[in-house]
N, C-alpha and C positions, 0 to 999 in steps of 0.2 A: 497879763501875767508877767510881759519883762517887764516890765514899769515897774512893778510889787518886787520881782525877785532886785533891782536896779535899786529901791528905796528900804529894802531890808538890807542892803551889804552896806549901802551912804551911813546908816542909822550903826550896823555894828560897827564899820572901820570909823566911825566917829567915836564911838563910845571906846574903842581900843585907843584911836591917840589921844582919846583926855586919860587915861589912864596909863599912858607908853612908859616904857623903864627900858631899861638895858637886856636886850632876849639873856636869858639864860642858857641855852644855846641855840642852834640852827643849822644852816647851810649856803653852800653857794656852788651855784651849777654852770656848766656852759657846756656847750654841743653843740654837734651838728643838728640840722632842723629839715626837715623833709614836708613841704606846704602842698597840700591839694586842695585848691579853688573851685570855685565855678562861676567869677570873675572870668566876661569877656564871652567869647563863642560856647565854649565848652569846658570842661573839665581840663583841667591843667594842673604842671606840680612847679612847683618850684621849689629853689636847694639854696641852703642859707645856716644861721646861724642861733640857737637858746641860750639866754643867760637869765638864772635867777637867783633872789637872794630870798632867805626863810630866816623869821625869827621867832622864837617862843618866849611870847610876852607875858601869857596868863599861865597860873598854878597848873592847869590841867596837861599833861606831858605831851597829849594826843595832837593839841589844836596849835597850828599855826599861824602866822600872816605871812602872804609871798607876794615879793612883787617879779612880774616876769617881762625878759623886752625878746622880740625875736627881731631879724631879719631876712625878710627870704628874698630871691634874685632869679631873672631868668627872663623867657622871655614869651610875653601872653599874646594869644591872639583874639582879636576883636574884629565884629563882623563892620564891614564898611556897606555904604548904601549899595542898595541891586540897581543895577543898569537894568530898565525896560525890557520884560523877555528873556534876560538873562541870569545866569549863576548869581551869588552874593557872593563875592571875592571878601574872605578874608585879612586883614595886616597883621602882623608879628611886631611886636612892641617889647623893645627893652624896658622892664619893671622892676619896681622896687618896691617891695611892701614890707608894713612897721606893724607890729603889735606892741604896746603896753598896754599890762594887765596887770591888777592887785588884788587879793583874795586870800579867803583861810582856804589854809588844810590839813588836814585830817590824817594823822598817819602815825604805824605803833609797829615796835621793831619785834621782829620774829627771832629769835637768832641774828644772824647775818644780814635777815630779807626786812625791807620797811617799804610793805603798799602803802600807799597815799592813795587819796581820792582830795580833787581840788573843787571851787567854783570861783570864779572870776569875772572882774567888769573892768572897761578900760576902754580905749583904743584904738582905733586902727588906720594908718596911711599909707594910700598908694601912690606912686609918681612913675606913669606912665611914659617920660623921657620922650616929649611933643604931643603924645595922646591926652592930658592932663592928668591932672591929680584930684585926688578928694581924702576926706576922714571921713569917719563914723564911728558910734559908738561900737563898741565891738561887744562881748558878754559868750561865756558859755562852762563846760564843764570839763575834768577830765583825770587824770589820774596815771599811775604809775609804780614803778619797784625801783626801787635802790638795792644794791649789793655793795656790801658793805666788806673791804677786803682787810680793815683793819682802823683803829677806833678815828684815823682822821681822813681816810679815802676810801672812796666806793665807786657804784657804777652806776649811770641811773639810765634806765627804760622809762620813755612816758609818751602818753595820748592823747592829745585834745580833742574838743570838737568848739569850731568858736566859730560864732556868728555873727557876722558883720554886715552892711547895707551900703559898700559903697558905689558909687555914681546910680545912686537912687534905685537899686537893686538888691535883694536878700541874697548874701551868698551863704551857703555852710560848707564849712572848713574845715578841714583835718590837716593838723600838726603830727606825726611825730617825730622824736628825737631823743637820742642818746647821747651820753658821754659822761667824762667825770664828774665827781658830785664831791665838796670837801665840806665834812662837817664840822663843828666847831660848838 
């Protein structure tokens, strides 16, 4: 099923840039970023940074293409070998984790308010600062509101959920993040 959902977005965002123009409008976001893992021991958050940019390529006013990068930072802990009879000690590891992501979305202004709902594929690297590093593709869903305080600034509320597989393990992930949003 990701394979298919991964060769349905290759097939549209191909068929978007042989046809690419200049968006007729869009947006551009940046915020703070709030990461909950399951990377490592256990459930962890990390605090960081969203930025992304939307353009409206095609006639239809609803659908867009976004491309999104986050950074989140902090610090993960991962289990170390059990000694013989004993506890599994834990390490705290300073980390660094990257998404990029690219994808349509889907979103029609209410008044003031514009829900979105996204899907997205791309992504993701971690660097464990001496624990190693790894990528993987990343892929997942998610959505959001804009408040719009006036026809070039707003607010935006959003939620992911994105799915990654790095150091040979399925993690799911929840993003959210707020902050200003300047349309264009």
């Amino acid at each position: 099923m990701r394979k298919l959902f991964v060769l349905v977005f290759a097939l549209f965002s191909l068929g978007a840039a042989a046809t690419a123009q200049i968006p007729t409008s869009g947006n551009i976001y940046a915020g703070y970023s709030y990461y909950n893992t399951n990377l490592g021991a256990t459930r962890q958050s990390l605090n960081g940074w969203e930025g992304s940019i939307e353009g409206k390529f095609f006639p239809v006013p609803f659908l867009g293409i976004f491309a999104d990068f986050s950074a989140n930072y902090g610090d993960l802990k991962f289990s170390s070998p059990c000694p013989v009879g004993g506890a599994c000690p834990t390490l705290s590891v300073n980390s660094h984790l990257d998404n990029f992501l690219i994808g349509p979305r889907l979103g029609v202004s209410i008044g003031k308010v514009r829900p979105f709902a996204e899907a997205f594929v791309g992504f993701a690297h971690v660097n464990t600062h001496g624990f190693g590093s790894d990528t993987s593709i990343s892929s997942g869903v998610g959505g959001g509101i804009d408040y719009r305080f006036f026809h070039l600034l707003g607010w935006r509320f959003q939620g992911d959920y994105i799915h990654t597989n790095l150091f040979n393990t399925a993690q799911n992930n929840v993003r959210l993040s707020t902050g200003p949003v300047f349309h264009f």
